[in-house]
N, C-alpha and C positions, 0 to 999 in steps of 0.2 A: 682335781679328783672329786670325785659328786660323791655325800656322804647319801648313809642311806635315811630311810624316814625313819621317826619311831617304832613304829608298828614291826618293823623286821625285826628292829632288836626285842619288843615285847614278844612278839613271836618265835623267836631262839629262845628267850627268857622260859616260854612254859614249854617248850618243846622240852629243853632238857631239863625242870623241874616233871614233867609229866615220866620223862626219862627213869629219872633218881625216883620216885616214887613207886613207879612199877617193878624195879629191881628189888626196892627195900621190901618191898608186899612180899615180895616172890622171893625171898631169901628169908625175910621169917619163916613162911610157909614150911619151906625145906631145912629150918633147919643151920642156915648158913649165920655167919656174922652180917644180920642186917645192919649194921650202921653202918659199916665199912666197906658193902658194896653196895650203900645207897651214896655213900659222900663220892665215890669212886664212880657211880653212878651220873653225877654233878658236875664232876671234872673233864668228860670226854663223851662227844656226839659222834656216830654212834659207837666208836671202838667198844668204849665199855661194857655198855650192849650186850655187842658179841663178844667177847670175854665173856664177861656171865656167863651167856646161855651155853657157850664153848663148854665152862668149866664144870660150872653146874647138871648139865646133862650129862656128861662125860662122866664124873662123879655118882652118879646116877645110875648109869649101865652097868657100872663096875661093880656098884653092891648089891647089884642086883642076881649079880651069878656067882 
C-alpha cells in the first residue's frame, strides 16, 4: 500500500483547522457556544460544517417570525 506524502496530511491538517476556525468566528458572531462548535468543528470534515450551517440558519428563521 503506497502511503501518502506529507504535504496531504499538512494539507488536511489546515483544511480542518481553517474548518474549526471559521465555525468558532461564526458562532460567537451569533451567539452560539463557540468552543463547542469550534472543537466539533475539528472533529469532522465536512459533516460538521453542515451541521452548523443546518442548525444555525435554521435556528435563525425561527426567531425571526
Amino acid at each position: 500500500m503506497k502511503t501518502m506524502a506529507w504535504w496531504v496530511y499538512l494539507l488536511i491538517a489546515v483544511l480542518i483547522f481553517c474548518q474549526a476556525l471559521w465555525i468558532f468566528i461564526d458562532a460567537r458572531k451569533r451567539g452560539e457556544n463557540a468552543w463547542l462548535w469550534g472543537l466539533l468543528g475539528l472533529l469532522h470534515v465536512p459533516s460538521s460544517l453542515l451541521i452548523y450551517l443546518l442548525v444555525t440558519r435554521r435556528k435563525g428563521k425561527s426567531n425571526s417570525h
